[in-house]
SEGUKOL-47170 format. One line per 4 residues: for each residue x, y, z of C-alpha. Coordinates in nm, 2 decimals, always signed. Each point is the difference from the previous one (the first is absolute). Layout:
# residues N
X/Y/Z | ...
***
This chain:
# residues 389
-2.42/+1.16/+1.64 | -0.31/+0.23/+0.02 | +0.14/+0.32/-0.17 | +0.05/-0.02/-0.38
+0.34/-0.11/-0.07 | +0.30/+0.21/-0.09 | +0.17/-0.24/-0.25 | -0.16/-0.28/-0.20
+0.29/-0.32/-0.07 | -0.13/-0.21/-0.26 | +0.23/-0.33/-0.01 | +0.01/-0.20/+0.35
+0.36/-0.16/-0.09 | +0.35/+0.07/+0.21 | +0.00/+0.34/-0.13 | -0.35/+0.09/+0.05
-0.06/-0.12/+0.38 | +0.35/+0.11/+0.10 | -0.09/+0.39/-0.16 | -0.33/-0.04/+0.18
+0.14/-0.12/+0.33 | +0.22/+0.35/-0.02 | -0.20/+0.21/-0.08 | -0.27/-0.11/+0.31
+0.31/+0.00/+0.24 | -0.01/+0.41/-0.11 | -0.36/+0.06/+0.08 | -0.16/-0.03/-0.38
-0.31/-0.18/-0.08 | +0.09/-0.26/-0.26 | -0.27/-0.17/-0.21 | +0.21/-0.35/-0.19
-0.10/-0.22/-0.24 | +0.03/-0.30/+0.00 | +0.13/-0.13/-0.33 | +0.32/-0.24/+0.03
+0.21/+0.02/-0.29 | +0.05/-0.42/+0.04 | -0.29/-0.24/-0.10 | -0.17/-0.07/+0.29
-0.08/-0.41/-0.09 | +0.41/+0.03/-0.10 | +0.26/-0.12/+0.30 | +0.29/+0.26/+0.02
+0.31/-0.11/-0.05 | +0.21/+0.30/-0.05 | +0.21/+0.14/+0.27 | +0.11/+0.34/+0.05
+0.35/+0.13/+0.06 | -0.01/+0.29/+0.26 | +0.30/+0.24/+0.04 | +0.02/+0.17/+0.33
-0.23/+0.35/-0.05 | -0.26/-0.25/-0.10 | +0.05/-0.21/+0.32 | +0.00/+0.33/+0.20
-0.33/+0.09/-0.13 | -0.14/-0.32/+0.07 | +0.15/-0.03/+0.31 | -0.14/+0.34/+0.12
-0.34/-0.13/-0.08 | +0.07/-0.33/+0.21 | -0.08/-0.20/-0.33 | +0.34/-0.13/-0.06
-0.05/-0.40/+0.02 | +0.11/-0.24/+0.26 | +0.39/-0.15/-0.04 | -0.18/-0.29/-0.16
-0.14/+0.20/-0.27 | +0.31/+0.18/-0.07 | +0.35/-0.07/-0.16 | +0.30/+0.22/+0.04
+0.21/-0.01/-0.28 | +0.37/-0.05/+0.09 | +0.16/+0.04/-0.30 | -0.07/+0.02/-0.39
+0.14/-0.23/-0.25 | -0.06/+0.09/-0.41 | +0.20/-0.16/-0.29 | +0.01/+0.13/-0.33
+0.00/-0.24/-0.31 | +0.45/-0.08/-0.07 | +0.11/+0.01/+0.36 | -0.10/+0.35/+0.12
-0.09/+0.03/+0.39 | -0.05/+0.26/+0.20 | -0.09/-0.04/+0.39 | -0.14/+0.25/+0.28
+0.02/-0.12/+0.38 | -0.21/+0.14/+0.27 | +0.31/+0.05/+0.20 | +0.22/+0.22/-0.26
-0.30/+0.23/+0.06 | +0.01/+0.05/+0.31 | -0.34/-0.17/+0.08 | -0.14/-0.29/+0.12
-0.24/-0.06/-0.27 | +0.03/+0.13/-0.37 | -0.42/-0.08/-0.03 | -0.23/-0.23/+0.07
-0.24/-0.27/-0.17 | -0.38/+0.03/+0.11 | -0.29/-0.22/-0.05 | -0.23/+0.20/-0.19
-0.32/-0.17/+0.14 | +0.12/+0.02/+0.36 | +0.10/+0.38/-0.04 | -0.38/+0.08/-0.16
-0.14/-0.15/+0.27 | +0.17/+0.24/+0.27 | -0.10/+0.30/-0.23 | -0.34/-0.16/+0.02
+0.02/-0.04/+0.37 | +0.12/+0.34/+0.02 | -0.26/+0.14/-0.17 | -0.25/-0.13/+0.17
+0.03/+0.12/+0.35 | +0.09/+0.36/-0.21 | -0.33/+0.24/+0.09 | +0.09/+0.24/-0.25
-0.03/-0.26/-0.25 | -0.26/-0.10/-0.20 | -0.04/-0.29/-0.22 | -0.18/+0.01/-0.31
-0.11/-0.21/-0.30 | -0.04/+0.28/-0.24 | +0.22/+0.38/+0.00 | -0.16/+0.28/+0.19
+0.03/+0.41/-0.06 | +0.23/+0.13/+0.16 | +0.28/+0.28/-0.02 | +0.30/-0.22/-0.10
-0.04/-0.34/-0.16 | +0.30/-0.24/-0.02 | +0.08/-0.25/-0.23 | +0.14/-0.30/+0.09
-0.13/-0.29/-0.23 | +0.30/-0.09/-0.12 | +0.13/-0.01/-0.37 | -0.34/-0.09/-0.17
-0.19/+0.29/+0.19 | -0.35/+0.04/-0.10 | -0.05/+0.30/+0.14 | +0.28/+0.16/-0.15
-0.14/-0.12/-0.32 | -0.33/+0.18/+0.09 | +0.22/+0.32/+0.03 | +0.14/+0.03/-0.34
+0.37/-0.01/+0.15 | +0.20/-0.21/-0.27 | +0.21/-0.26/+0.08 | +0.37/+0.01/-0.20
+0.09/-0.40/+0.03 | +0.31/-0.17/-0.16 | -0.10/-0.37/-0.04 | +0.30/-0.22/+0.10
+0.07/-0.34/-0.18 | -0.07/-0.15/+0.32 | -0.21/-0.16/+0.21 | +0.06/-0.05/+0.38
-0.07/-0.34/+0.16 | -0.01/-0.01/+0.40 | -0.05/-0.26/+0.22 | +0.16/-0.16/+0.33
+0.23/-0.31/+0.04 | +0.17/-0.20/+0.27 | +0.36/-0.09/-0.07 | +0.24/-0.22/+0.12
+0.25/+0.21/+0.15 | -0.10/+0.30/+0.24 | +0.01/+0.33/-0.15 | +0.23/+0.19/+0.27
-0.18/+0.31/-0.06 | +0.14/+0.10/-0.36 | -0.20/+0.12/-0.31 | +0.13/-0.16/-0.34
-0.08/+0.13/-0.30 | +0.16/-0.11/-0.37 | +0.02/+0.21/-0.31 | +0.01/-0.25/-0.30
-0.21/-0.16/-0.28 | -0.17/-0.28/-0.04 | +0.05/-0.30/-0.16 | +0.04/+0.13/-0.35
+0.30/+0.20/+0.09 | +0.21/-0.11/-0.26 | -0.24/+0.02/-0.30 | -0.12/+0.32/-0.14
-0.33/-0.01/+0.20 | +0.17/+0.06/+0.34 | -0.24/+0.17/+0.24 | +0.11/+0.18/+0.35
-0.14/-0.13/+0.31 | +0.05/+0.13/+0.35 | -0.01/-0.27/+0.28 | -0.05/+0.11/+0.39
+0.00/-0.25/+0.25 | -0.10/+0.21/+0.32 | +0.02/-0.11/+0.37 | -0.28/-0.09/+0.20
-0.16/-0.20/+0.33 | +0.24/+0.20/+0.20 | +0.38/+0.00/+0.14 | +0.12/-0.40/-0.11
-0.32/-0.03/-0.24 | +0.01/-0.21/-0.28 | -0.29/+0.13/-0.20 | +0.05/+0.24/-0.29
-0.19/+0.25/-0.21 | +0.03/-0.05/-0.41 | +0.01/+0.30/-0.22 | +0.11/-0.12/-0.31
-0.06/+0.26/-0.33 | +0.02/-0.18/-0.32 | -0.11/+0.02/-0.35 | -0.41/-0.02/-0.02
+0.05/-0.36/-0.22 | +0.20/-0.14/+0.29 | -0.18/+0.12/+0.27 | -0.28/-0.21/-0.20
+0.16/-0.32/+0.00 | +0.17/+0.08/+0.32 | -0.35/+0.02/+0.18 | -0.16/-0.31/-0.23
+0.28/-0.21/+0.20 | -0.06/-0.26/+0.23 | +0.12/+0.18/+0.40 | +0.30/-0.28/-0.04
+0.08/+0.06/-0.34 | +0.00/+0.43/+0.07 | +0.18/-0.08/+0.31 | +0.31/-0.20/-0.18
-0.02/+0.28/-0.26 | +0.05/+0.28/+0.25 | +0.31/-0.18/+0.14 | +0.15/-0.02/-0.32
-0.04/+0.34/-0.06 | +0.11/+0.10/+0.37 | +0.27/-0.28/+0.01 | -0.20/-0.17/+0.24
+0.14/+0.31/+0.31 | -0.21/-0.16/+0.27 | +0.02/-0.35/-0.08 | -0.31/-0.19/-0.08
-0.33/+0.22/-0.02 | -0.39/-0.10/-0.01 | -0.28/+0.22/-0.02 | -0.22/+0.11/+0.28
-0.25/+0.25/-0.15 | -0.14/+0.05/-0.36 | +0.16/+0.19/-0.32 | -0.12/+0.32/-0.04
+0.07/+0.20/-0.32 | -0.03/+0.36/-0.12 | +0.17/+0.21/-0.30 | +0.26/+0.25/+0.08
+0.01/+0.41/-0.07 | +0.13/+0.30/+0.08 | -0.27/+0.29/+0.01 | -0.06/+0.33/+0.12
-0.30/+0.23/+0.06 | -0.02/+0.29/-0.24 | -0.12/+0.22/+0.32 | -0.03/-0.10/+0.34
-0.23/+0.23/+0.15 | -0.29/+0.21/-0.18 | -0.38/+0.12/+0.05 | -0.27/-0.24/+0.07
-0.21/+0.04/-0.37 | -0.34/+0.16/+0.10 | +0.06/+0.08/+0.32 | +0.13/+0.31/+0.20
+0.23/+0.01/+0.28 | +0.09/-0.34/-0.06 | +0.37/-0.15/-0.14 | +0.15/-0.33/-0.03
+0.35/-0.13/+0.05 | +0.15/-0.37/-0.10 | +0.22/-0.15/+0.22 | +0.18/-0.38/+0.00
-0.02/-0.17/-0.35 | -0.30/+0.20/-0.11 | +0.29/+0.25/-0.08 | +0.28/-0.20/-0.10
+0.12/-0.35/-0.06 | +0.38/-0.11/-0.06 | +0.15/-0.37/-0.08 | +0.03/-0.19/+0.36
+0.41/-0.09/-0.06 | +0.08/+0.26/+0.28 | -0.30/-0.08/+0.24 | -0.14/+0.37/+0.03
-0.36/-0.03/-0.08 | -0.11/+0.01/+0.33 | +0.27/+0.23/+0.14 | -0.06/+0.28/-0.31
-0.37/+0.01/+0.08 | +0.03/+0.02/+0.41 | +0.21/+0.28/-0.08 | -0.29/+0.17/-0.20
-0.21/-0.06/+0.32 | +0.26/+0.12/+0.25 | +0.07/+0.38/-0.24 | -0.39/+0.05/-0.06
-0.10/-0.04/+0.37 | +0.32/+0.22/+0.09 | -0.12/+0.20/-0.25 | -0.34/+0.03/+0.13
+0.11/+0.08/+0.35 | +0.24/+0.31/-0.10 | -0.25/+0.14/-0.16 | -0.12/+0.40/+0.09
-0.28/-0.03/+0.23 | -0.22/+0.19/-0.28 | +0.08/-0.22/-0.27 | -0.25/-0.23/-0.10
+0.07/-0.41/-0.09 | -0.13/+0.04/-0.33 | +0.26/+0.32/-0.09 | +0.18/-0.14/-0.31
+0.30/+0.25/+0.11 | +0.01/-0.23/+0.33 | -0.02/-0.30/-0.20 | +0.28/+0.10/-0.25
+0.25/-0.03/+0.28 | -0.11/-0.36/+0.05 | +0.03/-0.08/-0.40 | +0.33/+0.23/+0.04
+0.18/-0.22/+0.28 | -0.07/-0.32/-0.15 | +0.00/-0.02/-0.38 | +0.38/+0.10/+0.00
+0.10/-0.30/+0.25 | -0.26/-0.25/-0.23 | +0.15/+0.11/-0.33 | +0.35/-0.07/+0.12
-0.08/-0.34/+0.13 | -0.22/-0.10/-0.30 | +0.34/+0.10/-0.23 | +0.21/-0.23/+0.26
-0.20/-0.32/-0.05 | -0.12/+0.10/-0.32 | +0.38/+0.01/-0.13 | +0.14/-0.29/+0.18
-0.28/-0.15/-0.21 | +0.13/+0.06/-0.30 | +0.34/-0.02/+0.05 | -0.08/-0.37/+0.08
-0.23/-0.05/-0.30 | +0.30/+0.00/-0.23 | +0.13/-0.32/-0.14 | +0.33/+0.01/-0.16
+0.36/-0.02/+0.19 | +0.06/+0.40/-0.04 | -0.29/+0.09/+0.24 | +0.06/-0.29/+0.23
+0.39/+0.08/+0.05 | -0.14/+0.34/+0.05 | -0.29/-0.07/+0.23 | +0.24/-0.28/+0.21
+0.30/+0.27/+0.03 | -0.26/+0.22/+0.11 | -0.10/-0.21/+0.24 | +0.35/-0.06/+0.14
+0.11/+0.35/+0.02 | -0.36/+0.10/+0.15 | +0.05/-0.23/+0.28 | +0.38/+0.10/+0.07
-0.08/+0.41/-0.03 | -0.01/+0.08/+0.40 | -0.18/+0.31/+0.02 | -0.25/-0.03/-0.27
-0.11/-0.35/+0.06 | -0.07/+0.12/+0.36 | -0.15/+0.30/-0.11 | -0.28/-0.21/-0.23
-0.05/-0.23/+0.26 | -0.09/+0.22/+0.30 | -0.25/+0.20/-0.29 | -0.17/-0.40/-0.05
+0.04/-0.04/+0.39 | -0.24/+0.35/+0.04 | +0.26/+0.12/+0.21 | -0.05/+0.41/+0.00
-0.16/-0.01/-0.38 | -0.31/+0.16/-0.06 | -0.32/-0.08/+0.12 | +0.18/-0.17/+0.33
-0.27/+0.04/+0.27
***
């Protein structure tokens, strides 16, 4: 890239390389920074959940990872806590798919690719000058630190502990996920847990991604255990689902929150002619239950290049008028998925019978209400909502 570049992407994660790969595909010189969000020296075990805008955009930039990489997700499976269900099948939809499971390693190794053999890329070690910077360092930015933009986080009683397991019995391409407590449910010290065991290894696999949320004490002695001693735990708490499992990766643990930016776009401090806008989880972070992470911050990347590319031919990238339409589109659809998972949250952080006859009828009459029930899923599908590319 020999002419200065147009926008300047600190954060080289999924959201990062996928913005940058867009942006060269429409002719603009794009300085990123490298600066994963995951240790380096730390193996990944998370896997994403992609809906189908997010596959479309990675599919239009021929990074969407071989079959053996990806999972579709047949069906969904959640229980509440006293005998609440509620079920959503690919085919009731319409579709063949309702998402898919993707190695995270494997899909930031085609962005990398990608990038690569991008000319109108340029990778860098350290942020450049340039018209528009983009943040996308994920929830403990640095750089949006540097830029005075607070932070408004809700610390949940929770910490998240992910890892993979092989189990007995194939997974048949359905997502489990259990809404409960834990083993102190009928003492006064009952904590909520969430429990996801997601498909993965492909169609017939009989691996599985672990997110479990649980209190920050029993994520402790959850992740002191012996891998035989966590894995017997898990299928008491998931009525052993999938038959035997063992583990095939390390435990990796992180606390929970749901935050917001106070802005997301703004002046560069001390310089002229130059803005910034954060994108991915350097804007926002919600509680995995509903698997959107990913999804809510492709969708930042999809508006702000569409965004960029309806712009008046006049109109600079640093114009804070152009980038209020960006901050516009998006905090709406953010703040209304944030409230989603933020209240299913609570409403299962209630001990006491009322709230879990309330929470388990809900459940029931969610999963039998025909219109809405579709409606909701084809929103968590990213059929037609915003930000679709």
């Amino acid at each position: 890239m020999a002419s200065p570049p147009d926008i300047c992407i600190r954060g080289a994660g999924i959201v990062g390389r996928s913005l940058a790969l867009l942006l060269a595909r429409e002719r603009l010189n794009v300085a990123l920074v490298d600066s994963p969000a995951w240790p380096s020296n730390t193996p990944d075990v998370r896997a994403y959940s992609i809906n189908r805008a997010g596959m479309q955009l990675l599919r239009s930039l021929r990074c969407w990872p071989d079959s053996a990489a990806v999972t579709p997700v047949q069906r969904m499976q959640i229980w509440g806590d006293h005998g609440g269900q509620l079920s959503f099948g690919a085919s009731e939809q319409g579709v063949d798919q309702l998402n898919w499971m993707v190695d995270v390693s494997v899909l930031q190794e085609r962005l990398a690719q990608a990038v690569q053999f991008q000319p109108q890329i340029q990778v860098l070690q350290a942020p450049v000058a340039a018209p528009l910077t983009v943040v996308c360092e994920g929830r403990a930015s640095q750089t949006r630190a540097e830029l005075g933009v607070g932070f408004d986080i809700q610390h949940y009683e929770q910490h998240a502990i992910a890892t993979r397991l092989l189990c007995e019995h194939p997974h048949q391409g359905v997502a489990r996920q259990w809404f409960g407590f834990g083993p102190a449910a009928q003492t006064h010290g009952a904590k909520a847990e969430v429990l996801a065991l997601l498909p993965m290894g492909g169609e017939g696999g009989r691996e599985v991604a672990l997110v479990w949320s649980v209190h920050p004490l029993r994520a402790q002695a959850l992740m002191a255990m012996p891998a035989p001693v966590f894995a017997g735990a898990l299928s008491l708490a998931c009525a052993a689902a999938l038959g035997s499992m063992q583990l095939s990766a390390d435990r990796a643990v992180w606390p929970l929150q749901l935050a917001r930016a106070q802005t997301w776009i703004g002046a560069m401090p001390g310089a002229s002619k130059q803005s910034f806008a954060l994108a991915g989880d350097a804007a926002h972070s919600i509680h995995p239950l509903a698997g959107q992470g990913l999804n809510v911050g492709l969708a930042d990347v999809a508006e702000l290049v569409q965004v960029i590319c309806a712009k008046e031919f006049w109109r600079p990238l640093h114009d804070q008028k152009l980038l209020r339409r960006y901050e516009r589109a998006r905090q709406a659809d953010v703040q209304a998925m944030g409230w989603v998972t933020d209240s299913l949250q609570r409403l299962f952080a209630q001990p006491g019978p009322v709230w879990q006859n309330l929470r388990n009828w809900g459940l029931r009459g969610f999963d039998h209400s025909g219109p809405l029930k579709h409606w909701v899923t084809q929103r968590a599908m990213g059929a037609g909502g915003p930000g679709t590319p």
